[in-house]
Backbone of each chain as ProteinMPNN parsed JSONL, in Angstrom:
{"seq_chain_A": "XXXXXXXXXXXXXXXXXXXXXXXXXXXXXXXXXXXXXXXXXXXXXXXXXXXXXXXXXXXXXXXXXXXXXXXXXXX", "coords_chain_A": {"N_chain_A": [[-21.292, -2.167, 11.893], [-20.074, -1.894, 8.539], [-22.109, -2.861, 5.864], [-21.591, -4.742, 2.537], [-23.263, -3.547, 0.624], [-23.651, -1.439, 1.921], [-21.467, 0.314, 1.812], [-20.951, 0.168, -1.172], [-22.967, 2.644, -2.092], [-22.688, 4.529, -0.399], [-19.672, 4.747, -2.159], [-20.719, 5.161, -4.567], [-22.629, 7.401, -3.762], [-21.129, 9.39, -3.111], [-18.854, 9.673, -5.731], [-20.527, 10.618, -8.199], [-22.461, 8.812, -10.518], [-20.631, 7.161, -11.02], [-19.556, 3.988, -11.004], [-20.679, 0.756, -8.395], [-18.652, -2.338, -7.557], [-18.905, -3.947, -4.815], [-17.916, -6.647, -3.082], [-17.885, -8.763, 0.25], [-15.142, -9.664, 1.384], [-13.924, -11.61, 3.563], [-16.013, -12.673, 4.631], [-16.204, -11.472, 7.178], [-16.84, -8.99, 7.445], [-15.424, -7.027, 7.203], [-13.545, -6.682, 6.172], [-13.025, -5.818, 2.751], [-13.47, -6.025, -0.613], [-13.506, -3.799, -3.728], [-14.655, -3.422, -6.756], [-14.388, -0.297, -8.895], [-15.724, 2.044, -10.795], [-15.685, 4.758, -12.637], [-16.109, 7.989, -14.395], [-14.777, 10.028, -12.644], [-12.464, 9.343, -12.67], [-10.781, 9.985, -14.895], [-7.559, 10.377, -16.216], [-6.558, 10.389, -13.855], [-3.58, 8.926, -11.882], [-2.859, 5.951, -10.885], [-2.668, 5.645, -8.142], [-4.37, 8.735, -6.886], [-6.366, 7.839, -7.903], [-7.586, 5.968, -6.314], [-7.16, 7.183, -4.335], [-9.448, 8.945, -4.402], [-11.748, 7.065, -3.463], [-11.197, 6.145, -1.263], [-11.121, 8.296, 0.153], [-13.768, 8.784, 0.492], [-14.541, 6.906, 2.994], [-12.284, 8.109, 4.654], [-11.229, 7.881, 8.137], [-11.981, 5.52, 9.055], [-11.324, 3.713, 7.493], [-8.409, 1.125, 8.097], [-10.026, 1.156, 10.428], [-13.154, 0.344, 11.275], [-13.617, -0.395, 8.669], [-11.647, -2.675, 7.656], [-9.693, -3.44, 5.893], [-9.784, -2.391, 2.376], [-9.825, -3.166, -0.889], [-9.593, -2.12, -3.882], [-10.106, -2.088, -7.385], [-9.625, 0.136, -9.962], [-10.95, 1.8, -12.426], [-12.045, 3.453, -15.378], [-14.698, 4.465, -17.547]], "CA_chain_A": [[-20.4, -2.771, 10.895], [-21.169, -1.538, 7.603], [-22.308, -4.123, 4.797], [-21.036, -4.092, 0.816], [-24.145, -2.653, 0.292], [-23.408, 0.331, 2.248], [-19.975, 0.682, 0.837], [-21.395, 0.608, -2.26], [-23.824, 2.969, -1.763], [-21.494, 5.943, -0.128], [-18.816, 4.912, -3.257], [-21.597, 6.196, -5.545], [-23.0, 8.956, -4.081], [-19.945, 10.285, -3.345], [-18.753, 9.769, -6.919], [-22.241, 11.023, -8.986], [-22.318, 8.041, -12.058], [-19.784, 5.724, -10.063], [-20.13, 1.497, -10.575], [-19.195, 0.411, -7.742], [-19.302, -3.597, -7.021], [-18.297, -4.629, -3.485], [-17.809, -7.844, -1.758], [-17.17, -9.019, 1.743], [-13.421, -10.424, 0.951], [-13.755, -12.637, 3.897], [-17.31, -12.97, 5.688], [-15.961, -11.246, 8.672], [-17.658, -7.65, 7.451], [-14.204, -5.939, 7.372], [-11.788, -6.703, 4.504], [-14.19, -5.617, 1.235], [-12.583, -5.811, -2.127], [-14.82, -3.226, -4.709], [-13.887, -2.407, -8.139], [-14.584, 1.183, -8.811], [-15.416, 2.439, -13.006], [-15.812, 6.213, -13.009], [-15.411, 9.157, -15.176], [-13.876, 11.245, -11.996], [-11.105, 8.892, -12.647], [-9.735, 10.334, -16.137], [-6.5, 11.429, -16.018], [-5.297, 10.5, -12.436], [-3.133, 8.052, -12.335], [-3.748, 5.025, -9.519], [-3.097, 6.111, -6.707], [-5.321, 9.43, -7.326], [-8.13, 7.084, -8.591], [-7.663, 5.127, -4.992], [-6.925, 8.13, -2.506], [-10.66, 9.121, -4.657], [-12.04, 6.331, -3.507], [-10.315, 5.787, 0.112], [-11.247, 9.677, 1.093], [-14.979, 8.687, 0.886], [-14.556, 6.386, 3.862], [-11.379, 8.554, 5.814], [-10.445, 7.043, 8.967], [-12.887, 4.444, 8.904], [-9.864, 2.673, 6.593], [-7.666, 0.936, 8.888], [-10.72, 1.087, 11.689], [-13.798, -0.634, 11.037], [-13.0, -1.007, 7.695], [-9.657, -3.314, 7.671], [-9.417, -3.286, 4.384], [-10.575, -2.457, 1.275], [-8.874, -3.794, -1.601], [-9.403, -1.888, -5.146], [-9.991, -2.27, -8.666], [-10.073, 0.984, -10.597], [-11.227, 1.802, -13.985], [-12.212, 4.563, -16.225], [-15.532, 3.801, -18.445]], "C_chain_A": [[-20.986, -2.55, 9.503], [-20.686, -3.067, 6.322], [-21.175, -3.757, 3.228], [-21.794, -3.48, 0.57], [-23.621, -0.993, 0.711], [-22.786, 1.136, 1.647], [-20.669, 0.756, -0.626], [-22.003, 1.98, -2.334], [-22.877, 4.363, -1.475], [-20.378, 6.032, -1.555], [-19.968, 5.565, -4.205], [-22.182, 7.082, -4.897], [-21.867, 9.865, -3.499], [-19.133, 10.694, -4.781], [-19.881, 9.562, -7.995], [-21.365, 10.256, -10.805], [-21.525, 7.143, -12.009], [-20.605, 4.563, -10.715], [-19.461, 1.096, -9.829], [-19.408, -1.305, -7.066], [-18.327, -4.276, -5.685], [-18.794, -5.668, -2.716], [-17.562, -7.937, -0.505], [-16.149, -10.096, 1.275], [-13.759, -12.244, 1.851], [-15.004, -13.147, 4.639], [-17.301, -11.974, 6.944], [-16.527, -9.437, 8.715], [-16.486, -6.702, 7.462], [-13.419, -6.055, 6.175], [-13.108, -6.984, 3.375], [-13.48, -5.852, 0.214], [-14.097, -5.108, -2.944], [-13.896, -3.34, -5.765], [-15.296, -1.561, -8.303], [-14.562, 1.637, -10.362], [-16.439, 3.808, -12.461], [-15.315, 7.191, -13.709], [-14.75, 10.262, -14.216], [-12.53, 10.562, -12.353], [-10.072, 9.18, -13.683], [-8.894, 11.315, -15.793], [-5.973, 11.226, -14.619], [-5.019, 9.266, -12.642], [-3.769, 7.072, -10.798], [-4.062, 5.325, -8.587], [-3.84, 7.258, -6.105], [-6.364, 8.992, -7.17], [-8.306, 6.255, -6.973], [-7.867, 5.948, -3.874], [-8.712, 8.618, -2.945], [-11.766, 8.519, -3.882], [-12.038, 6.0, -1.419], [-11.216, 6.842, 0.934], [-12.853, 9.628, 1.259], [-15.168, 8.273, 2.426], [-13.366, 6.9, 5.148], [-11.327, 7.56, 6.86], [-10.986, 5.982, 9.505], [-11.767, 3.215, 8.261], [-9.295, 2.507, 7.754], [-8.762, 0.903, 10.206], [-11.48, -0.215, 11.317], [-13.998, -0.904, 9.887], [-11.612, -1.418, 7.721], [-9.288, -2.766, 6.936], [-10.217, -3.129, 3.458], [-9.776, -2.083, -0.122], [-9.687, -3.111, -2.883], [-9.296, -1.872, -5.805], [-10.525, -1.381, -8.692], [-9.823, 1.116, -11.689], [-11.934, 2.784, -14.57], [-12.86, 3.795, -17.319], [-15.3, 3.989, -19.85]], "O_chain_A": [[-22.133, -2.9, 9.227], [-19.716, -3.781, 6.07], [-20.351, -2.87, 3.011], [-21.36, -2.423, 0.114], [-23.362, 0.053, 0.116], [-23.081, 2.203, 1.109], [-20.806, 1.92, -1.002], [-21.139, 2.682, -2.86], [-22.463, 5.086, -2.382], [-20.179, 7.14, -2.053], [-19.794, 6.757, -4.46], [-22.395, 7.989, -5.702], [-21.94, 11.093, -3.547], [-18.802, 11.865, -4.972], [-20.085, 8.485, -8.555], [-20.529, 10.628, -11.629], [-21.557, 6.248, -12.853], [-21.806, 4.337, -10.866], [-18.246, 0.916, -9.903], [-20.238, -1.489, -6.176], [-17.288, -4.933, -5.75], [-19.749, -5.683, -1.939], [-16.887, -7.01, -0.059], [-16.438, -11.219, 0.863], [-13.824, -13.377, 1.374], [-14.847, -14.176, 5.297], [-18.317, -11.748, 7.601], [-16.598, -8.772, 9.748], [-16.712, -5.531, 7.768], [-12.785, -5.27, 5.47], [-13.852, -7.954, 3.231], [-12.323, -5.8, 0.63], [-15.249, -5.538, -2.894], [-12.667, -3.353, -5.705], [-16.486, -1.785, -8.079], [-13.54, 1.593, -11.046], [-17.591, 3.778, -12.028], [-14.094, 7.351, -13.714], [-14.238, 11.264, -14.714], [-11.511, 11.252, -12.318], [-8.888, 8.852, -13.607], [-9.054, 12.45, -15.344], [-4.993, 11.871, -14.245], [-5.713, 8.486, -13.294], [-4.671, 7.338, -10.004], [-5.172, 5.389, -8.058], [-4.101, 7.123, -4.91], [-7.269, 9.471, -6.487], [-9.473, 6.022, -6.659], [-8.461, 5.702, -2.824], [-9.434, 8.7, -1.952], [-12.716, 9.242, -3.583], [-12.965, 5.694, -0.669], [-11.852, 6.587, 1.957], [-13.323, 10.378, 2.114], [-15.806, 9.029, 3.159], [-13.37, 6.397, 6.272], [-11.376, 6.377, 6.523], [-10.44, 5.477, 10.486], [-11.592, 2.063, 8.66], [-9.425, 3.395, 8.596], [-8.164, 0.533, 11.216], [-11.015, -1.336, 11.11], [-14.733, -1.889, 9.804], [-10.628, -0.681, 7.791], [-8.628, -1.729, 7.008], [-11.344, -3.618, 3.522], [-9.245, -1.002, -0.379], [-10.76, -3.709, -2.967], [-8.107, -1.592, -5.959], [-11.567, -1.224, -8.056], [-8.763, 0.742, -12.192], [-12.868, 2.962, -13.789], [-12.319, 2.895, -17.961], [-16.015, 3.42, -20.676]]}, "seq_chain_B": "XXXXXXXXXXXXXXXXXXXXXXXXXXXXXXXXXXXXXXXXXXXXXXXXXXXXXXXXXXXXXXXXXXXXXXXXXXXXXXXXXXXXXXXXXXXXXXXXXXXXXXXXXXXXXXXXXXXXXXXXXXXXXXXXXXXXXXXX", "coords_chain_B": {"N_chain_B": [[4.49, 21.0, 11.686], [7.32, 21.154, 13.45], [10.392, 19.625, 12.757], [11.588, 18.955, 14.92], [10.099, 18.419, 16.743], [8.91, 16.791, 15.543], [9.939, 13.513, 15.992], [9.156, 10.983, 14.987], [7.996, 11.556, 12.49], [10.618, 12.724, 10.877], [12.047, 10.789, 10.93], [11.095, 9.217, 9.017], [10.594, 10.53, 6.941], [12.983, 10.937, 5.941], [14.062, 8.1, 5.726], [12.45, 7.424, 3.632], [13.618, 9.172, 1.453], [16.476, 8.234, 1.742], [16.249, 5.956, 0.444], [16.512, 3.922, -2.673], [13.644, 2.367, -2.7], [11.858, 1.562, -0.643], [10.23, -0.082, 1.559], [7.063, 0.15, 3.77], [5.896, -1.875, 6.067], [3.808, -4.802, 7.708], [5.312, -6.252, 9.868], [7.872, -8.351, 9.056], [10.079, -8.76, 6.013], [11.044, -11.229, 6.379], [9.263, -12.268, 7.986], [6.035, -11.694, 7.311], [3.33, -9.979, 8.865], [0.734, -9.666, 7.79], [-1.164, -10.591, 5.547], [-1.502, -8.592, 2.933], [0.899, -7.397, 3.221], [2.232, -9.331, 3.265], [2.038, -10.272, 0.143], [2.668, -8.09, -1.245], [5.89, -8.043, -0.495], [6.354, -10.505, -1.933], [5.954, -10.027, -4.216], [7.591, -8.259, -5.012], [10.178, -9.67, -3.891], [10.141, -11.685, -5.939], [11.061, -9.893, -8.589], [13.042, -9.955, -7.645], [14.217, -7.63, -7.198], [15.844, -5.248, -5.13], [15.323, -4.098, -1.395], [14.369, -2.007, 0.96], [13.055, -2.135, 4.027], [10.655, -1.333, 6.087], [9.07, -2.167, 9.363], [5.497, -1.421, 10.477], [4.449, -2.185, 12.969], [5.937, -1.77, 15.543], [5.374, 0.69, 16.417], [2.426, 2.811, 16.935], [2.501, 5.139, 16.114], [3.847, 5.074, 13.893], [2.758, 4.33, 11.561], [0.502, 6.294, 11.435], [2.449, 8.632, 11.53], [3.279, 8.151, 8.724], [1.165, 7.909, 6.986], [0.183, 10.6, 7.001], [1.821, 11.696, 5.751], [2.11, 10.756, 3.115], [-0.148, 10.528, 2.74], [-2.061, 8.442, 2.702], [-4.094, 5.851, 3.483], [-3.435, 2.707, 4.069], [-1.498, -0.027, 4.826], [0.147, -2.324, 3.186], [3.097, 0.062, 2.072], [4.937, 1.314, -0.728], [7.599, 2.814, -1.636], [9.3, 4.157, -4.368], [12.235, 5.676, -5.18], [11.672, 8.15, -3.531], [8.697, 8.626, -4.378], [5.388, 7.564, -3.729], [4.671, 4.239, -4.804], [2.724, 2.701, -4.536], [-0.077, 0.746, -2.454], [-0.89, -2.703, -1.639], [-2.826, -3.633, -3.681], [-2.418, -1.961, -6.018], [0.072, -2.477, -6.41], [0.068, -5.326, -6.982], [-1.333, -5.128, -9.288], [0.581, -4.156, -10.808], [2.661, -5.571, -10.882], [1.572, -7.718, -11.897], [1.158, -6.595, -14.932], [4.08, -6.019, -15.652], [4.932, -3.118, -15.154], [5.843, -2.766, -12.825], [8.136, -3.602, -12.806], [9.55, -2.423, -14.225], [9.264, 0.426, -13.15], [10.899, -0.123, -10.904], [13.144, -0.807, -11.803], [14.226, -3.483, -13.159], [14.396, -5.963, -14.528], [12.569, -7.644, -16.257], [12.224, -10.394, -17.209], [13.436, -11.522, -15.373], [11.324, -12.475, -13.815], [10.255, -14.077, -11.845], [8.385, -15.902, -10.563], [5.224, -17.117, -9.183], [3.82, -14.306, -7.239], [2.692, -14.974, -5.286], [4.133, -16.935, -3.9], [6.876, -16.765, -2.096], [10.282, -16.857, -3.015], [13.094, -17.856, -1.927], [16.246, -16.967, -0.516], [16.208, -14.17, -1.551], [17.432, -10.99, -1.976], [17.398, -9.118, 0.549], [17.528, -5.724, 1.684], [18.893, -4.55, 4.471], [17.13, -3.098, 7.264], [16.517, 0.167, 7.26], [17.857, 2.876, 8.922], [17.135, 3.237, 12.18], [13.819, 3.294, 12.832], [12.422, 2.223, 14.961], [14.237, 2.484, 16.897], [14.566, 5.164, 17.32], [12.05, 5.849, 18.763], [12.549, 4.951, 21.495]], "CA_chain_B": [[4.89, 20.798, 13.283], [9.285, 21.276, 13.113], [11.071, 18.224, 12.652], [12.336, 18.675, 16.164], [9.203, 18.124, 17.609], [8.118, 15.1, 15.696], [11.406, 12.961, 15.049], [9.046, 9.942, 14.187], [8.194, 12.021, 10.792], [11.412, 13.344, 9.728], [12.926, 9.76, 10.694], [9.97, 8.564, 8.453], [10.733, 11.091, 5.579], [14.457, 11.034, 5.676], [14.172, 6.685, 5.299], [11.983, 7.764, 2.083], [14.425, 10.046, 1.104], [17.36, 7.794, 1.573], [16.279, 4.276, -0.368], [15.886, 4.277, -3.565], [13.206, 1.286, -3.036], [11.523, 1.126, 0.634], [8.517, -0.817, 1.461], [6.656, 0.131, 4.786], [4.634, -3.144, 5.953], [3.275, -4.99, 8.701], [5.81, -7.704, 10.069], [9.213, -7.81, 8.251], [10.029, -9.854, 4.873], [10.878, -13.288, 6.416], [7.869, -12.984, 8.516], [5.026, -10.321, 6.936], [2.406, -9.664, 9.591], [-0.583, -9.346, 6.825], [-1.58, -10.719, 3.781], [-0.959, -7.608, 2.43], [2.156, -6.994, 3.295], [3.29, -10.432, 2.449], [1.724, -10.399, -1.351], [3.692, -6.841, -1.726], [6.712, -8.436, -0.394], [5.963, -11.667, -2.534], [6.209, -9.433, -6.006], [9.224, -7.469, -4.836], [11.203, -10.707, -4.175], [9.88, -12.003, -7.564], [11.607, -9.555, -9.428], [14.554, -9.899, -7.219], [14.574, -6.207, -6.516], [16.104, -5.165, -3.675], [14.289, -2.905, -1.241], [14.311, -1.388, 2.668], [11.71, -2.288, 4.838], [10.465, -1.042, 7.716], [7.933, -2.539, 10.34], [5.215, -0.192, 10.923], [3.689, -2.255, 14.437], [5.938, -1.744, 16.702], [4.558, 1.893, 17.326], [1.315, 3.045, 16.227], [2.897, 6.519, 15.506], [5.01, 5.135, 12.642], [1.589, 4.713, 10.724], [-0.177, 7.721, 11.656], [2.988, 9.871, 10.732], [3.303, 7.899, 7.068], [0.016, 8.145, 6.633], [0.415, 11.733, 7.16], [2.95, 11.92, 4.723], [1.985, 10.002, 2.295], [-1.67, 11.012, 2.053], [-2.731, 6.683, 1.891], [-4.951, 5.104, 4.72], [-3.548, 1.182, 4.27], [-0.05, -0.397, 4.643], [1.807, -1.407, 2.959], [2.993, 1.187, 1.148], [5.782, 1.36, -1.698], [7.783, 3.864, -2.437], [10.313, 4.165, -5.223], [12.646, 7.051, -5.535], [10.648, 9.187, -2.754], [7.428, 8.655, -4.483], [4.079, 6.415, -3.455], [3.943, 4.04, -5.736], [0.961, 2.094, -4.157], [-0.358, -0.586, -2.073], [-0.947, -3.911, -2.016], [-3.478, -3.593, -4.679], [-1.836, -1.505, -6.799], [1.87, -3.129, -6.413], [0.163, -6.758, -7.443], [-1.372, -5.028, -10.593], [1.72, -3.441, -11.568], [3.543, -6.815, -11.283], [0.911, -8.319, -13.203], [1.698, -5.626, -16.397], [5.2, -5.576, -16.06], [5.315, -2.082, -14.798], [6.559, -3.008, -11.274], [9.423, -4.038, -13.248], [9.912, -1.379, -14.833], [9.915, 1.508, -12.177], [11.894, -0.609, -9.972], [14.381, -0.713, -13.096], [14.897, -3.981, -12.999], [14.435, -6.922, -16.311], [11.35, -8.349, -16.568], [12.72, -11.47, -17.655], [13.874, -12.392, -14.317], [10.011, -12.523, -12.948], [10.519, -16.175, -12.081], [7.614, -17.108, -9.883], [3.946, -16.425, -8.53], [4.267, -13.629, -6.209], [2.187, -15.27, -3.717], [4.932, -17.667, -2.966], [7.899, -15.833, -2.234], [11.19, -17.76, -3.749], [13.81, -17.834, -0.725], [17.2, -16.064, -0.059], [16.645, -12.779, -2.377], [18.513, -10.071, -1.224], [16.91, -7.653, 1.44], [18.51, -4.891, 2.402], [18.668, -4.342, 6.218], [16.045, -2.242, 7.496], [17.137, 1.862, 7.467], [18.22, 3.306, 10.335], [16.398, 2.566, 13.403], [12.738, 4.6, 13.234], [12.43, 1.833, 16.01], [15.499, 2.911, 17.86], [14.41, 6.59, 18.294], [11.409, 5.782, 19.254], [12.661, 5.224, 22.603]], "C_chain_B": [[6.628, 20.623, 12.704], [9.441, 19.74, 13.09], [11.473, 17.758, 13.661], [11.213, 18.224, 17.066], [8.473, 17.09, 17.291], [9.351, 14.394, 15.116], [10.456, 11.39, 14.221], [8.991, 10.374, 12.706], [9.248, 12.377, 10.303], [12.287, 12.104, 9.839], [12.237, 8.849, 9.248], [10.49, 9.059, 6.522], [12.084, 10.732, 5.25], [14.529, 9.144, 5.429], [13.578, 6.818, 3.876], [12.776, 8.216, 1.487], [15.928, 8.768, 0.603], [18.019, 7.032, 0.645], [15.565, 4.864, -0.994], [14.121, 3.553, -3.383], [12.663, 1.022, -1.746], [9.921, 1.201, 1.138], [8.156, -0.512, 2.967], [5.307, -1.309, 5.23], [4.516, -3.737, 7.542], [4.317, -6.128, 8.601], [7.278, -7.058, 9.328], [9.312, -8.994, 6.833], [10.034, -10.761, 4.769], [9.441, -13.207, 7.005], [6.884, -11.798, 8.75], [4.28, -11.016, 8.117], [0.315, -9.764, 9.502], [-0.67, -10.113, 5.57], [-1.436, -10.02, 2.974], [0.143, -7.549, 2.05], [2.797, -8.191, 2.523], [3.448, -10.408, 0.757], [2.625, -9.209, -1.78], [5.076, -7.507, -1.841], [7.034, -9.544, -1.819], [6.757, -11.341, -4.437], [7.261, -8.721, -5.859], [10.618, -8.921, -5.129], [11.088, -11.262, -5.435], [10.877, -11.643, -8.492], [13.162, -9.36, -9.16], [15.268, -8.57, -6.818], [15.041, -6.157, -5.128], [15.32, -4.258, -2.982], [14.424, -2.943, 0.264], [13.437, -1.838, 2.942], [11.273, -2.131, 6.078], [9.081, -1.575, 8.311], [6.915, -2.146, 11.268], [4.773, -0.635, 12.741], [4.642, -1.98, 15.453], [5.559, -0.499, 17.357], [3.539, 2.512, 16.884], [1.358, 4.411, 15.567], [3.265, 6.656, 14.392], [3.854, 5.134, 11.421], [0.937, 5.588, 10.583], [1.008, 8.653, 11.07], [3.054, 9.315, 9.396], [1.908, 8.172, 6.575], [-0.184, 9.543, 6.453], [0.929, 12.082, 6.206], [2.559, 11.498, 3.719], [0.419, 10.033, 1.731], [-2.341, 9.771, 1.917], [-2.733, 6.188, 3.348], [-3.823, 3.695, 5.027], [-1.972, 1.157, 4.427], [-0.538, -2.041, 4.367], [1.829, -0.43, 2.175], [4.279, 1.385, 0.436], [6.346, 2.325, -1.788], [9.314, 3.75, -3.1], [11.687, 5.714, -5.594], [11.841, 8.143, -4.817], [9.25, 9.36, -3.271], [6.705, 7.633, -4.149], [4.131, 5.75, -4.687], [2.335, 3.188, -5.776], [1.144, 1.108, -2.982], [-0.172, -1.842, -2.16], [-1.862, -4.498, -3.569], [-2.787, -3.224, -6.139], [-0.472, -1.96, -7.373], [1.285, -4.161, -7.275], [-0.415, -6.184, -9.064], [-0.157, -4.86, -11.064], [2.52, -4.783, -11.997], [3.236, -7.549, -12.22], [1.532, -7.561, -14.678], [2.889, -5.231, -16.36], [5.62, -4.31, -15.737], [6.087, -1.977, -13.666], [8.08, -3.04, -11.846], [10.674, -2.862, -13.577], [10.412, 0.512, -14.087], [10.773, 1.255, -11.399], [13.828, -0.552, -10.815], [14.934, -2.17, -13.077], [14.676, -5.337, -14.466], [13.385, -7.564, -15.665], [11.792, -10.148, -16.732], [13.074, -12.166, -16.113], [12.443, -12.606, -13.496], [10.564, -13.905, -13.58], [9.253, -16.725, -11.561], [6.413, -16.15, -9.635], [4.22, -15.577, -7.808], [3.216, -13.81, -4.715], [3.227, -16.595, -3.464], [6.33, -16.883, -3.217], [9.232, -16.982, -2.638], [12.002, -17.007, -2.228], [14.975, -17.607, -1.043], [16.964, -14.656, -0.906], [16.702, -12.074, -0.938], [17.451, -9.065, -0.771], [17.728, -7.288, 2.202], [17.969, -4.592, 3.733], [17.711, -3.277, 6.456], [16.85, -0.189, 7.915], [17.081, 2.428, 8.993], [17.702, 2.876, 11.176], [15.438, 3.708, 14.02], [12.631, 3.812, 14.8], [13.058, 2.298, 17.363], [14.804, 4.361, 18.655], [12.811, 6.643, 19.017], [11.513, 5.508, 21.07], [12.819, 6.351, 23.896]], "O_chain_B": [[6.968, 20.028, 11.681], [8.607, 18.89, 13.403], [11.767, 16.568, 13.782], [11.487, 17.66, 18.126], [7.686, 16.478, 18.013], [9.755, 14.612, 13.974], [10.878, 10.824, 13.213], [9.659, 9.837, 11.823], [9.164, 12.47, 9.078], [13.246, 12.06, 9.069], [12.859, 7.994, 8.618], [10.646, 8.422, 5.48], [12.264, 10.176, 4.167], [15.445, 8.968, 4.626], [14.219, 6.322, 2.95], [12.875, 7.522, 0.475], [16.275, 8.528, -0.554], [19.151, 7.009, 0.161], [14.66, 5.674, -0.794], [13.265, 4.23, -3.952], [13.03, -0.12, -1.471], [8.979, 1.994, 1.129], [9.053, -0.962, 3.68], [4.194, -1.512, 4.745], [5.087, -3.162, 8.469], [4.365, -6.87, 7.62], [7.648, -5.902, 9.124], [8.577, -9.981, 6.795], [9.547, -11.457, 3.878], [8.544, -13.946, 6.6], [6.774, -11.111, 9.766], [4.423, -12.203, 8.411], [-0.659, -9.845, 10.25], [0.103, -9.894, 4.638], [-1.169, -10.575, 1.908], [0.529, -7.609, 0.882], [3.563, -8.165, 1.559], [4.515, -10.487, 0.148], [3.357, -9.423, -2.746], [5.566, -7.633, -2.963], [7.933, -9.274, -2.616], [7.472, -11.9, -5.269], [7.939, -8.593, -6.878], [11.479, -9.101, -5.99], [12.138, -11.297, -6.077], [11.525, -12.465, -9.142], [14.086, -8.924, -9.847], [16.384, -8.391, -6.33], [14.687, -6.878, -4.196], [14.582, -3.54, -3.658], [14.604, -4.052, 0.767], [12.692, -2.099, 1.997], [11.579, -2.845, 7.033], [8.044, -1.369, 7.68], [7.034, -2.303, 12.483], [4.749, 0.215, 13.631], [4.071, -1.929, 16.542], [5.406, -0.436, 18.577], [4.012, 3.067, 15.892], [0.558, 4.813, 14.722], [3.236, 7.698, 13.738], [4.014, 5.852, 10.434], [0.642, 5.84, 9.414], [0.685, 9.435, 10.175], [2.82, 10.237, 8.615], [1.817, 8.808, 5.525], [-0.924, 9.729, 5.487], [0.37, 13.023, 5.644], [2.817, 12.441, 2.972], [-0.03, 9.672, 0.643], [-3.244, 9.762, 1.08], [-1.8, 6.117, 4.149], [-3.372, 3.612, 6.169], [-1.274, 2.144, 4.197], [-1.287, -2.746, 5.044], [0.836, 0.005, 1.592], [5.05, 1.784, 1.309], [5.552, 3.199, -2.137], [10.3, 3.345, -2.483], [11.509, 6.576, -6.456], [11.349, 9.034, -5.51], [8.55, 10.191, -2.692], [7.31, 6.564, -4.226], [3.749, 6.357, -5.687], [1.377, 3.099, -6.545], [2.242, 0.714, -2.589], [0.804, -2.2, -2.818], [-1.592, -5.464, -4.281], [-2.656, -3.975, -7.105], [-0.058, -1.823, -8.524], [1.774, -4.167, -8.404], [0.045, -6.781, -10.038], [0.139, -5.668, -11.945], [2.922, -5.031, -13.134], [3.94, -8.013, -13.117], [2.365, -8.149, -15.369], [3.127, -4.158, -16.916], [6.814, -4.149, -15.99], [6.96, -1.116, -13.562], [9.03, -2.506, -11.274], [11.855, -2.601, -13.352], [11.293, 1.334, -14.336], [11.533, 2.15, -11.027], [14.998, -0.363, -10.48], [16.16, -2.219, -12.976], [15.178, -4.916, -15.508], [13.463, -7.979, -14.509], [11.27, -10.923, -15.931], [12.899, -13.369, -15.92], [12.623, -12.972, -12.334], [10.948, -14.461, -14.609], [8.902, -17.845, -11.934], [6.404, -14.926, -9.764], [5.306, -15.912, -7.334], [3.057, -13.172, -3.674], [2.805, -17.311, -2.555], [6.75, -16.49, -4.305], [8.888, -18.149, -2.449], [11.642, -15.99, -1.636], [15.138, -18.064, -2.174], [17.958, -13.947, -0.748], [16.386, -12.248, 0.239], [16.782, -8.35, -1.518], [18.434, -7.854, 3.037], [16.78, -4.422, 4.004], [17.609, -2.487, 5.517], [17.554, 0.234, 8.831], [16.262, 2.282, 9.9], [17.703, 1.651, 11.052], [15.634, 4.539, 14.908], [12.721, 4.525, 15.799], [12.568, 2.433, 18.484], [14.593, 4.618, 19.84], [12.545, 7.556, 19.798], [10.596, 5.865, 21.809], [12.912, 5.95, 25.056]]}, "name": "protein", "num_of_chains": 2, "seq": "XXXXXXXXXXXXXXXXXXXXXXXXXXXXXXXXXXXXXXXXXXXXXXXXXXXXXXXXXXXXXXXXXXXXXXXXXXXXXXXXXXXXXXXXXXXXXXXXXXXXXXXXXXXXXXXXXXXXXXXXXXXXXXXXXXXXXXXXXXXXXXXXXXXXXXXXXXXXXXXXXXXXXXXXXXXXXXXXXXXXXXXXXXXXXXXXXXXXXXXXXXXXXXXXXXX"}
């Protein structure tokens, strides 16, 4: 079951200069909420800046990640 | 893969296609499935928009082919005029800034309430064809 740490952790080195701050939403190690501030994100619009974000973790979303709930931002 | 050989996707695309305004979610609008789904729902009824909705559990295919389509892991999933416009995440910002309002085309002015409590009778349109149906 991976932690926020982890998730963190893969969100930046997948995106080199990423901030990425993730919670456990509910305790239960599955539903995370991060917000996400990177310069890959200029110029795409949300859902871009999310599928960015999403495609780190592929089918892991919807598995043993439930959820993971998104705030993105451009530094 | 032809259309003939996967009818859940081209029943999938052709419901995108159809409505201007059709929300894919877990559960149905009186009774969302998710937290998700409901809070999406929640800001749709808000603005009093109308909107399709289809119920992705009853076959696990109907997610896997949108997902497919649609290029986006989570449900629910929005789409306006045949495009994604987002999530649950993304939908509740938009509502927040007035933009929800605005692609949906509908007056701002009528945002009446929180969109975590949904206000009761707005108008939902019946669910599009029956991806359910051919699934049999």
């Amino acid at each position: 079951m991976p932690s926020p740490d982890d998730i963190k952790a893969r969100i930046e080195a997948a995106l080199p200069g990423a901030r990425a701050e993730v919670e456990d939403w509910t305790g239960g190690g599955d539903h995370f909420r991060a917000t996400v501030v990177a310069e890959q994100f200029e110029g795409l619009n949300r859902i871009d800046q999310h599928r960015l974000v999403y495609d780190v973790f592929g089918a892991e979303i919807g598995g043993p990640i439930h959820a993971l709930s998104l705030k993105t931002q451009v530094p | 893969m032809s259309e003939q050989s996967n009818p859940i996707r081209s029943a999938i695309a052709e419901a995108i296609a159809d409505n201007p305004t059709i929300l894919f979610m877990k559960g149905t609008p009186e009774q969302p499935a998710c937290g998700f789904s409901a809070r999406t729902v929640a800001a749709l009824q808000a603005l009093g928009a109308p909107f399709a909705a289809v119920d992705i559990l009853p076959d696990p295919r109907i997610r896997q082919e949108l997902s497919e389509i649609s290029n986006w892991p989570t449900i629910p999933q929005l789409f306006v005029k045949g495009e994604l416009v987002g999530g649950c995440d993304i939908i509740t910002e938009m509502y927040e800034s007035g933009e929800l309002a605005e692609v949906l085309g509908v007056e701002e002015a009528t945002k009446a309430s929180d969109p975590n409590v949904a206000p009761e009778g707005q108008p939902v349109q019946a669910a599009p064809l029956g991806i359910e149906n051919r699934l049999r």
